[in-house]
Structures are given as structure tokens and as C-alpha cells.
py3Dmol code that shows the C-alpha trace and the ligand (Angstrom):
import py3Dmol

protein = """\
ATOM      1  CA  UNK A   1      72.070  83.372  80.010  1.00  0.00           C
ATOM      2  CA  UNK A   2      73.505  86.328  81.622  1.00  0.00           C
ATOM      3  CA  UNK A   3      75.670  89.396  80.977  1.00  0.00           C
ATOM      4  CA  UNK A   4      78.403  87.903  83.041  1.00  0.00           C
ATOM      5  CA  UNK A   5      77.863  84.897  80.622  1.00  0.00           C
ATOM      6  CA  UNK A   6      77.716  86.864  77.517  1.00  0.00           C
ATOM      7  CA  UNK A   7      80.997  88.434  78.234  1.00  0.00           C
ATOM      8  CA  UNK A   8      82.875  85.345  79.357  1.00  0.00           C
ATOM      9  CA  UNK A   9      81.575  84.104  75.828  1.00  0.00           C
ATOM     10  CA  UNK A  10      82.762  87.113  74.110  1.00  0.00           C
ATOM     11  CA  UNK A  11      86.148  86.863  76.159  1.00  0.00           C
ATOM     12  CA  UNK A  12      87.245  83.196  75.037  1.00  0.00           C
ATOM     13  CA  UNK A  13      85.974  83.840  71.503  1.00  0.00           C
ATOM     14  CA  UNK A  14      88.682  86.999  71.857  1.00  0.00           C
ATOM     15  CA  UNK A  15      90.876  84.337  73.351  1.00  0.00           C
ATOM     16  CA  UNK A  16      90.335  81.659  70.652  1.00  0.00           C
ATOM     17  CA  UNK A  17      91.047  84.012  68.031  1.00  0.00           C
ATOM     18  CA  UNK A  18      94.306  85.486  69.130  1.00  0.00           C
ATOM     19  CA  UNK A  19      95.531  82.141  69.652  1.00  0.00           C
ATOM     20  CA  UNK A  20      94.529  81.017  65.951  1.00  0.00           C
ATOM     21  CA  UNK A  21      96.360  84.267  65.130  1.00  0.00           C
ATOM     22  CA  UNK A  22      99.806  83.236  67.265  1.00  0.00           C
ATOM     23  CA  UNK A  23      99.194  79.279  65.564  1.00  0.00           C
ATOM     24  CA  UNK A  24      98.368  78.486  69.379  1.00  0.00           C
ATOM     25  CA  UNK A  25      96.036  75.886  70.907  1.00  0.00           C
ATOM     26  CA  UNK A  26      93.438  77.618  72.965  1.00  0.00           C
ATOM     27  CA  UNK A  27      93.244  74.447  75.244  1.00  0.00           C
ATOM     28  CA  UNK A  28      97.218  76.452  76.815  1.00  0.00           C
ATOM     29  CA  UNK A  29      95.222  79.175  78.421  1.00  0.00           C
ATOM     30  CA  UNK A  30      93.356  79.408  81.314  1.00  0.00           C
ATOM     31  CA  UNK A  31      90.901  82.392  81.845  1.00  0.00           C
ATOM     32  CA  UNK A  32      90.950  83.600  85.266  1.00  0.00           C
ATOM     33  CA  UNK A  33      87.860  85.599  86.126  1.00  0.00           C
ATOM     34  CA  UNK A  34      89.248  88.062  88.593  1.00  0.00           C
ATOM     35  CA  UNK A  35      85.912  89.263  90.832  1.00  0.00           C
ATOM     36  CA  UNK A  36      87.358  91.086  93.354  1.00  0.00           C
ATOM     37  CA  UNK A  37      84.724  93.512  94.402  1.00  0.00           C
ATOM     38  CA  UNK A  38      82.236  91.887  93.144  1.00  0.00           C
ATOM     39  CA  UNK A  39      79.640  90.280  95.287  1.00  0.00           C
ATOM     40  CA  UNK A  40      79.496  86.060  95.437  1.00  0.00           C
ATOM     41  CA  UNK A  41      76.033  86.777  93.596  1.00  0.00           C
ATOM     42  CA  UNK A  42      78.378  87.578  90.249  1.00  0.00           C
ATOM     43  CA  UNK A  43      81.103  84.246  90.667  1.00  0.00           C
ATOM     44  CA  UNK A  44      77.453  82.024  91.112  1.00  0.00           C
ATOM     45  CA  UNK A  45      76.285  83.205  87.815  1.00  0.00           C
ATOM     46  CA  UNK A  46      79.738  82.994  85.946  1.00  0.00           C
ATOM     47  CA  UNK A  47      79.751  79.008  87.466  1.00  0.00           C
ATOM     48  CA  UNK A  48      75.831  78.092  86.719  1.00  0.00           C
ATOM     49  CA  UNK A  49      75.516  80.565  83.464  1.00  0.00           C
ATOM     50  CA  UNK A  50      79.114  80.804  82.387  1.00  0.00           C
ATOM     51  CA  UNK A  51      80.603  77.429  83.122  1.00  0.00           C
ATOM     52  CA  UNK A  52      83.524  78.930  84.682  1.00  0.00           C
ATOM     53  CA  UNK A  53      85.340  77.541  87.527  1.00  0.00           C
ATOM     54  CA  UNK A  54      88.373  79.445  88.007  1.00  0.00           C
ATOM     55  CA  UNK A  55      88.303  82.748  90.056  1.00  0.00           C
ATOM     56  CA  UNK A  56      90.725  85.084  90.899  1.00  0.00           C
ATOM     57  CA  UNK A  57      90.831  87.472  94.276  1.00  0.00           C
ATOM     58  CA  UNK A  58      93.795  90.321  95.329  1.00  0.00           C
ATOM     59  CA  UNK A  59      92.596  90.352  98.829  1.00  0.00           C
ATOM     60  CA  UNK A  60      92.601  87.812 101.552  1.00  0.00           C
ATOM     61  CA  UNK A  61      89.846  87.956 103.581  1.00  0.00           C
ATOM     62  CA  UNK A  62      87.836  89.018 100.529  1.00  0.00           C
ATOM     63  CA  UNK A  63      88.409  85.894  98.929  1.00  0.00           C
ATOM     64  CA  UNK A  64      88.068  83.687 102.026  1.00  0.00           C
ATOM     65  CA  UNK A  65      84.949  85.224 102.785  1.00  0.00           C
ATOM     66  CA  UNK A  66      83.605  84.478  98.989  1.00  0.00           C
ATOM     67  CA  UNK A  67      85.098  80.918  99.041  1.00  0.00           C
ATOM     68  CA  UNK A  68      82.794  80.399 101.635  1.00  0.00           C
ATOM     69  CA  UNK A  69      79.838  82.109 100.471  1.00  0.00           C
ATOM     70  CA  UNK A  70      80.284  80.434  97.161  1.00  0.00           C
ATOM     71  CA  UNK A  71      80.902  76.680  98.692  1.00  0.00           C
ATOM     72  CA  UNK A  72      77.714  77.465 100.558  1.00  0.00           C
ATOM     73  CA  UNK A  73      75.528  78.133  97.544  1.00  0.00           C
ATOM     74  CA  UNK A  74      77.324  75.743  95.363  1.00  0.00           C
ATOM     75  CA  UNK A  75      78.547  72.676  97.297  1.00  0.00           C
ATOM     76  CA  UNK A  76      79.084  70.245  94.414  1.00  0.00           C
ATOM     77  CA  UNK A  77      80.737  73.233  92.105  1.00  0.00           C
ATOM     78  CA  UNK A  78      84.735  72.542  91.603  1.00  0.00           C
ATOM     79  CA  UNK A  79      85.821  75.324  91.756  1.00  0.00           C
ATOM     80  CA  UNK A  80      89.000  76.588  91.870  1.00  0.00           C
ATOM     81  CA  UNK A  81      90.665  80.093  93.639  1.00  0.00           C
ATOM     82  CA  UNK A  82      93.680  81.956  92.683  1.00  0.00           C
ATOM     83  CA  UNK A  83      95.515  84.373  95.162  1.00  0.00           C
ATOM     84  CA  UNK A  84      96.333  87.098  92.086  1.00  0.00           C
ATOM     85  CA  UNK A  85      97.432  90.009  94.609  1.00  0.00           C
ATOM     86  CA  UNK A  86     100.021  91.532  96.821  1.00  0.00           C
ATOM     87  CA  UNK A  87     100.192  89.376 100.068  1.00  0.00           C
ATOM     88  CA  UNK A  88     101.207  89.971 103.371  1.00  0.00           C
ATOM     89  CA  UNK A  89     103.292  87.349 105.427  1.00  0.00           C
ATOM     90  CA  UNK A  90     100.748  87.741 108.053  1.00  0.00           C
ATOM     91  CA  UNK A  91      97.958  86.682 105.561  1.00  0.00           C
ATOM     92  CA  UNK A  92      99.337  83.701 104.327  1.00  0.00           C
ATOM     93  CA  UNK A  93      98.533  81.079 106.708  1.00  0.00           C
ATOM     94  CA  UNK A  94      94.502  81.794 105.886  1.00  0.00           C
ATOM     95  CA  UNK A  95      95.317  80.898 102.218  1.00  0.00           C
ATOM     96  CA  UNK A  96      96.833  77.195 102.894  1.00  0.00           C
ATOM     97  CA  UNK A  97      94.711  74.641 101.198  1.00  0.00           C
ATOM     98  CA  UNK A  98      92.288  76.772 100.167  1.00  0.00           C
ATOM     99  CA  UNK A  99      93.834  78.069  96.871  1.00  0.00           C
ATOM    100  CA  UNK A 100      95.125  76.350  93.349  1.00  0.00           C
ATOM    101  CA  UNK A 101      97.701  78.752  93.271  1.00  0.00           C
ATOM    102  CA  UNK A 102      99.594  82.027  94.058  1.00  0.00           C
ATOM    103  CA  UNK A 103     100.678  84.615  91.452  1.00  0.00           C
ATOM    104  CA  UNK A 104     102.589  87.102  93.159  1.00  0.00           C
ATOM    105  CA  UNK A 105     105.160  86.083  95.354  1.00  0.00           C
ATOM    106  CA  UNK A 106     107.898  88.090  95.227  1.00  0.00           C
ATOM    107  CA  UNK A 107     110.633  88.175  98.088  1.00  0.00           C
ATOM    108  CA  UNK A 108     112.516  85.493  99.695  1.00  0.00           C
ATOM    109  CA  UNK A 109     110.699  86.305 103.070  1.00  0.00           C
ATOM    110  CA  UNK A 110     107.167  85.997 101.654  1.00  0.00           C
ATOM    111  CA  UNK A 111     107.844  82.808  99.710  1.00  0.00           C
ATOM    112  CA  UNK A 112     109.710  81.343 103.256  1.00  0.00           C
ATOM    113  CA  UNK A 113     106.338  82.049 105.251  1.00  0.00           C
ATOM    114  CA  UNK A 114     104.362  80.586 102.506  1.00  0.00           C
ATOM    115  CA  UNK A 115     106.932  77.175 103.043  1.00  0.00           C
ATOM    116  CA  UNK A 116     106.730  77.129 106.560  1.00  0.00           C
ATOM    117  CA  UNK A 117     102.689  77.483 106.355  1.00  0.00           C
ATOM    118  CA  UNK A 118     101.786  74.883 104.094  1.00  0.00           C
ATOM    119  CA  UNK A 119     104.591  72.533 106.196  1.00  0.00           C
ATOM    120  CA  UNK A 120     102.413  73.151 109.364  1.00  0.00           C
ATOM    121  CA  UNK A 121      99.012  72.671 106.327  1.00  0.00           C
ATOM    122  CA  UNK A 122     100.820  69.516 105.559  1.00  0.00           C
ATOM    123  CA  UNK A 123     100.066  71.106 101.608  1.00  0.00           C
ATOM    124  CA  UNK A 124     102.422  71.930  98.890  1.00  0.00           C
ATOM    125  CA  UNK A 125     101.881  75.545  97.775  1.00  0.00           C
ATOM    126  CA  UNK A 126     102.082  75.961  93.960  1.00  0.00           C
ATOM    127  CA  UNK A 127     103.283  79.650  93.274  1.00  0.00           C
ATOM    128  CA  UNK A 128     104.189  82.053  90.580  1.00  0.00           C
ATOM    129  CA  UNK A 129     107.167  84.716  91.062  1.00  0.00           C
ATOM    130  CA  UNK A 130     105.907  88.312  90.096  1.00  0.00           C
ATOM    131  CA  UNK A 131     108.035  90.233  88.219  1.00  0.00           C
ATOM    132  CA  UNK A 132     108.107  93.935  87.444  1.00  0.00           C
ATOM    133  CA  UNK A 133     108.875  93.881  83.567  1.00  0.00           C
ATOM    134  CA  UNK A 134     108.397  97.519  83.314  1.00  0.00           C
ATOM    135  CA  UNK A 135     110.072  98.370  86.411  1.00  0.00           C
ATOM    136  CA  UNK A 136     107.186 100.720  87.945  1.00  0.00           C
ATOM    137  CA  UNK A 137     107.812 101.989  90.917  1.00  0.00           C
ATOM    138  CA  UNK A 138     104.192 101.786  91.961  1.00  0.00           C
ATOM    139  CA  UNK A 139     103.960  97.864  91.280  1.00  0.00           C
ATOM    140  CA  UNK A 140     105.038  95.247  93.460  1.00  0.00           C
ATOM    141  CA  UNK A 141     107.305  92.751  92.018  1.00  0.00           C
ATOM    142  CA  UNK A 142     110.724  91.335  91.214  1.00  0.00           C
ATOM    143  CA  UNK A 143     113.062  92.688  88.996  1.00  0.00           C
ATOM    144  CA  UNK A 144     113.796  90.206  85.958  1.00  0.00           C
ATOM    145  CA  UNK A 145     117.633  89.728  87.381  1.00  0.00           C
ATOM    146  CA  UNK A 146     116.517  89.154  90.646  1.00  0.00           C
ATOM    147  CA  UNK A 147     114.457  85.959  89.452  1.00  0.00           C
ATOM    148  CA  UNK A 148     117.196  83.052  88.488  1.00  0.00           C
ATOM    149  CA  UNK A 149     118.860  83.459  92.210  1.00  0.00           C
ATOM    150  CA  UNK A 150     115.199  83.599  94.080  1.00  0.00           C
ATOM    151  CA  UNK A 151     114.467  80.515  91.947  1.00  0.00           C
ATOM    152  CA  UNK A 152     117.699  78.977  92.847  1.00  0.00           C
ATOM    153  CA  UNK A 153     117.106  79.230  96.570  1.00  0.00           C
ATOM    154  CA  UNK A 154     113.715  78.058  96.595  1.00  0.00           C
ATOM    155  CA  UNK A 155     114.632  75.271  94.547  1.00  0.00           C
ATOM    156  CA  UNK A 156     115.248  73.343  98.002  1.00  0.00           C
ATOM    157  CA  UNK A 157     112.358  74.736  99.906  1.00  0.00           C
ATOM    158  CA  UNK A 158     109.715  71.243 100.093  1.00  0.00           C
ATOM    159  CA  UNK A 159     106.615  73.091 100.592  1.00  0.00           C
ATOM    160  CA  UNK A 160     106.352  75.250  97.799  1.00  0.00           C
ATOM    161  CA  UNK A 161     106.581  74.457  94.192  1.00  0.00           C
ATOM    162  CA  UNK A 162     107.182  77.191  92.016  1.00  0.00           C
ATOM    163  CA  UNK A 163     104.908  76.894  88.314  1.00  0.00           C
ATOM    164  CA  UNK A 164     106.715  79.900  86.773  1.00  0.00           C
ATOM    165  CA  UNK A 165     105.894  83.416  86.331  1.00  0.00           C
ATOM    166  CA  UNK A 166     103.464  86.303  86.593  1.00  0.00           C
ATOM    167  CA  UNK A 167     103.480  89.959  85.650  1.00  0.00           C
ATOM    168  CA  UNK A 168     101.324  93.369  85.457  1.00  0.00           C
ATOM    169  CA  UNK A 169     101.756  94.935  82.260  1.00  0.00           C
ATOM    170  CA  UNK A 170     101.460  98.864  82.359  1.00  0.00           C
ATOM    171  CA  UNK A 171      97.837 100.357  82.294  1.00  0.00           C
ATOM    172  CA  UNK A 172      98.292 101.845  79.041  1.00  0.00           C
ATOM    173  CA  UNK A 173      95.676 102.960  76.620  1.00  0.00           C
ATOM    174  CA  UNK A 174      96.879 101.042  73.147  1.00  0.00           C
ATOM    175  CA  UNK A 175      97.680  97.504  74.377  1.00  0.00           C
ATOM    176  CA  UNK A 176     100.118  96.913  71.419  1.00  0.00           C
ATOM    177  CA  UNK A 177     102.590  99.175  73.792  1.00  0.00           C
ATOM    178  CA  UNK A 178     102.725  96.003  76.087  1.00  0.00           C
ATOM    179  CA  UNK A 179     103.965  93.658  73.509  1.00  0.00           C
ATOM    180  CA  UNK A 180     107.344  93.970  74.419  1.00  0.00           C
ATOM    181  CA  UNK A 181     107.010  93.632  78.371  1.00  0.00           C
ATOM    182  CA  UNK A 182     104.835  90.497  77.559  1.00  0.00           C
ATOM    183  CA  UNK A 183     107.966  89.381  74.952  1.00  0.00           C
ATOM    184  CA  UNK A 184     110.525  90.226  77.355  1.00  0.00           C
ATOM    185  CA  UNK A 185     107.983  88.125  80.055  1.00  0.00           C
ATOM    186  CA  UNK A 186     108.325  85.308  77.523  1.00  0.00           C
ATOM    187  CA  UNK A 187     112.322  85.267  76.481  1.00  0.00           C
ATOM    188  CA  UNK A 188     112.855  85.637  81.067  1.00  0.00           C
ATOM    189  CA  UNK A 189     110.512  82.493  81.400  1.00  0.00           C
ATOM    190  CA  UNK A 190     111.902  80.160  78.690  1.00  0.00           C
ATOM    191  CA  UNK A 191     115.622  81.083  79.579  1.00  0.00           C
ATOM    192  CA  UNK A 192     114.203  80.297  83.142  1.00  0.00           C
ATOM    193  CA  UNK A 193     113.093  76.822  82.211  1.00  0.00           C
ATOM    194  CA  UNK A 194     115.958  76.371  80.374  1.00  0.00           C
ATOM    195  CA  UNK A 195     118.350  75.938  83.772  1.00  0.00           C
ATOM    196  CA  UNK A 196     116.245  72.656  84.375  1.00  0.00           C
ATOM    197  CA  UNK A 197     116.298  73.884  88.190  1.00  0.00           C
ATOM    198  CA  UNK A 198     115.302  71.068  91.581  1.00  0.00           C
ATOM    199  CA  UNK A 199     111.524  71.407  91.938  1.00  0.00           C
ATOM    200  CA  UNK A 200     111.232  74.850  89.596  1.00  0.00           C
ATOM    201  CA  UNK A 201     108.429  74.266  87.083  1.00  0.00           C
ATOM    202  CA  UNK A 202     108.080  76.766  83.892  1.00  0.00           C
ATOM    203  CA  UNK A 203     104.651  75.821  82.902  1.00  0.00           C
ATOM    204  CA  UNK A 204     102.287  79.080  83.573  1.00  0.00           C
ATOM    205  CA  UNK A 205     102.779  82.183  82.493  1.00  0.00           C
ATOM    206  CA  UNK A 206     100.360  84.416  83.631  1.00  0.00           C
ATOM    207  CA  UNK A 207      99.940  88.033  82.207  1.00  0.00           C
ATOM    208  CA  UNK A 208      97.109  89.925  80.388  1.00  0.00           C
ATOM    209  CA  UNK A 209      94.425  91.686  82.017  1.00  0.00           C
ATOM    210  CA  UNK A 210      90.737  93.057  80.458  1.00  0.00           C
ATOM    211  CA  UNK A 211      93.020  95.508  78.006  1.00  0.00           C
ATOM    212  CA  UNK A 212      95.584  93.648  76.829  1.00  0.00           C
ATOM    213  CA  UNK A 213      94.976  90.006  77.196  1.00  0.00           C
ATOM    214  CA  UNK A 214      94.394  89.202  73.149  1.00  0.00           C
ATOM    215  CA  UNK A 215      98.331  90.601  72.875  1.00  0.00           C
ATOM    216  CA  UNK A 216      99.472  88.924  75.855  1.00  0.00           C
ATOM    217  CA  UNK A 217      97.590  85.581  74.811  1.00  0.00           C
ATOM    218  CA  UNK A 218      99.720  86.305  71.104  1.00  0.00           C
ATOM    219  CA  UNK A 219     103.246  86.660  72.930  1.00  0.00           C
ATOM    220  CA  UNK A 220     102.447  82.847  75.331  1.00  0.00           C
ATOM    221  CA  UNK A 221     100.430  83.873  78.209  1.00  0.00           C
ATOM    222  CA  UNK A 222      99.163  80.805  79.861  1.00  0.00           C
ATOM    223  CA  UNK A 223      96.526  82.396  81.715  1.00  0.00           C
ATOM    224  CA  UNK A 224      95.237  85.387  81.415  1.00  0.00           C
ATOM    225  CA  UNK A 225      93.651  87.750  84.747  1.00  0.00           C
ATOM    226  CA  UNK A 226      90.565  89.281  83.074  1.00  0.00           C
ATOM    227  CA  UNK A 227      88.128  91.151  86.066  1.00  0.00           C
ATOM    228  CA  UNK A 228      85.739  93.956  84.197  1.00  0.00           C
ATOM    229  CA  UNK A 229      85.727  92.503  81.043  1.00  0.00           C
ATOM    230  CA  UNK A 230      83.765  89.717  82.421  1.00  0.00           C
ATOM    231  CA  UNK A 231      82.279  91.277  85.006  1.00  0.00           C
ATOM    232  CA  UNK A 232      81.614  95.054  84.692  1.00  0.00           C
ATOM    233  CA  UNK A 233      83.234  98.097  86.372  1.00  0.00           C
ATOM    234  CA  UNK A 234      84.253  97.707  89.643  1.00  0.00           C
ATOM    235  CA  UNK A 235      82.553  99.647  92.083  1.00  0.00           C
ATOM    236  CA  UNK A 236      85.422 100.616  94.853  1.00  0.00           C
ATOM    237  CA  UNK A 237      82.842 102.818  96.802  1.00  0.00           C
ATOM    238  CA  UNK A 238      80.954 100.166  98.310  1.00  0.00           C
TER     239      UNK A 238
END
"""
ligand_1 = """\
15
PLP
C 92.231 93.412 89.225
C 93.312 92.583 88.681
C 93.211 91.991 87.407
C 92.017 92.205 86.488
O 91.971 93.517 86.035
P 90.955 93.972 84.871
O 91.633 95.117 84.250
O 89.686 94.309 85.553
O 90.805 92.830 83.957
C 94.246 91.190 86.973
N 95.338 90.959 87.742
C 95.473 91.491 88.968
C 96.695 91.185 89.753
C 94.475 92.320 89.478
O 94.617 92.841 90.705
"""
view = py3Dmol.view(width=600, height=400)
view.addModel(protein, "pdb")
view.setStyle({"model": 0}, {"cartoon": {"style": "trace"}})
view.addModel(ligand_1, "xyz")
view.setStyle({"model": 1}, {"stick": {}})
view.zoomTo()
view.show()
């Protein structure tokens, strides 16, 4: 046992019982265990103590670097990486085969780099459109109208399969006030998977970080992004 594996425990029991709350099944969410900033040290314990293999990084060479380190330490491990933050075009090519998936694409000219990369990877990119629910102007991020026509021209792109959708709620101190981004998250992705679009998937909806994923798991999050509440403050200092 750990603390890392204490808190992942404590984390799907909070998980569990917000789904029994909604009248979900807890086998529709995924827990991503975001350790950016944390050393490779922490995502070894969460696999051998926690049993978890799904990890989430925001930087690039931060998570190639710990893919590595990891893969080194734990060759048999299956685990699986998912690119959670804002990407540069000029990144993307060091992502292809490497991760499950891709939360935050969110322009036509990020999404076409990511196509022509994984068509020179010979891979099929699965990716999430990020949307701006709250419209922040300090988030990245589409606005919910801009989504159906992105979605409807990369409906022909072969290299990329979009999964569905991904946003960050507000940092707000009383996660209740997120409830209604995380509804309106819910009503964009089912109308979304209701145009039955070429090679457009709406099966993951991603939202819900360390202070609001029990209300985002309640309004349909399919995964949820949770970083300090599994692993501890992040130091940014270091
Ligand atoms: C850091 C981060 C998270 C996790 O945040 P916590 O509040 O530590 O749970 C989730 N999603 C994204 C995109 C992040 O960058």
C-alpha cells in the first residue's frame, strides 16, 4: 500500500458512489490519473500499488520522457497514455503511436497535422474536440457552435477518428456551480451523436477534474482527469 494507492482507492469509491447516485454503471468511467509534474517514481507506484494503468500528461516532452522512464521500469505493465493538454502542431508528430488518445484538439489546423502525422505513423489517431463550455477567455477550446461544422469536416479526414468530447470546467470553489457546464457538455454531445456523422464516434466524454469529478461523473462523464487528488499537490517549482 501507498498514499498514491490509498487515494486512488478513495477516488473510485467517490466514483462508485456518484454513479449509484446518477443509477450509472461505474464500469462507463475511466479514471485518468493525470501526473504531470510528478516524477515516474509516483505513476510506478499508482501501476504496482494502485492497479492503475491509465495516465494522463499536458506536456509533450514531459510525457514522452515518462513513457519511457516508466516502460523502462515496467516493461510488461500495459499501460496506457493520454495527451490531456494544449498541443502545439509542432509537437504532434512525437505523440504518434505512443498515446490511446487526445483530449484537446481544438482547431481545424491542429486536428489536420495530427491526420497528416499519423498517415506518415501509418496509425489512426483517436481524439476528443475540446470545448470551452464556459467560454473563458483564459482556456483553450472550441466554442459549442463551432463543434458540429469541425466535426463535419473531419468526418472525411482517414487518420483521425474523433471519440467525442472534452472540456475544463471553471476552477470554482463549490463544484455544484459546474453542474450546468457539465449538463450543457452532455445535451452538445448527445445532440452531436445524434447527426450519425462518417467516422465521428460519441462514446467519451471526458470532464471532471480533483474538485468536481463526483458532479461531473452524476451529469455522464466518461472519464474523469483527476491529478492531486491521487497524487498530492503539484509542486511547479521544481
Ligand atoms: C492538470 C489537469 C487535470 C487534473 O487536475 P487536478 O485538479 O489536479 O485533478 C485535468 N485535466 C487537465 C487538462 C489538466 O491539465
Amino acid at each position: 500500500m501507498s498514499t498514491i494507492s490509498d487515494n486512488l482507492g478513495s477516488v473510485r469509491e467517490n466514483i462508485r458512489k456518484a454513479c449509484e447516485k446518477a443509477g450509472r454503471d461505474p464500469g462507463e468511467v475511466t479514471l485518468i490519473a493525470v501526473s504531470k509534474t510528478n516524477p515516474a517514481a509516483a505513476v510506478i507506484d499508482a501501476v504496482e500499488n494502485g492497479d492503475q494503468l491509465v495516465f494522463g500528461e499536458n506536456k509533450v516532452q514531459e510525457l514522452c520522457e515518462k513513457i519511457d522512464e516508466v516502460a523502462a521500469a515496467l516493461p510488461e505493465a500495459q499501460i496506457r497514455w493520454h495527451m490531456i493538454g494544449h498541443l502545439q502542431r509542432n509537437k504532434v508528430k512525437y505523440l504518434m503511436g505512443r498515446v490511446e488518445l487526445i483530449h484537446s484538439v481544438d482547431s481545424l489546423r491542429l486536428a489536420e497535422e495530427i491526420d497528416k502525422e499519423s498517415a506518415k505513423a501509418g496509425v489512426i489517431t483517436p481524439i476528443l474536440l475540446e470545448v470551452n463550455m464556459a467560454e473563458e477567455e483564459s482556456k483553450f477550446g472550441l466554442k459549442a457552435e463551432e463543434v458540429e461544422p469541425l466535426l463535419m469536416q473531419l468526418s472525411s479526414f482517414k487518420h483521425i477518428q474523433v471519440k467525442g468530447l472534452m472540456t475544463i470546467a471553471p476552477y470554482v470553489s463549490d463544484p455544484e456551480e459546474n453542474r450546468p457546464v457539465f449538463r450543457a457538455m452532455r445535451e452538445l454531445f448527445i445532440d452531436m451523436n445524434a447527426k450519425n456523422m462518417d467516422n465521428i464516434s460519441m462514446n467519451i466524454l471526458s470532464m471532471g477534474m480533483t474538485g468536481d469529478y463526483q458532479v461531473a461523473v452524476e451529469e455522464g462523464a466518461t472519464m474523469v482527469r483527476v491529478g492531486t487528488g491521487i497524487f498530492g499537490a503539484r509542486n511547479y517549482s521544481v
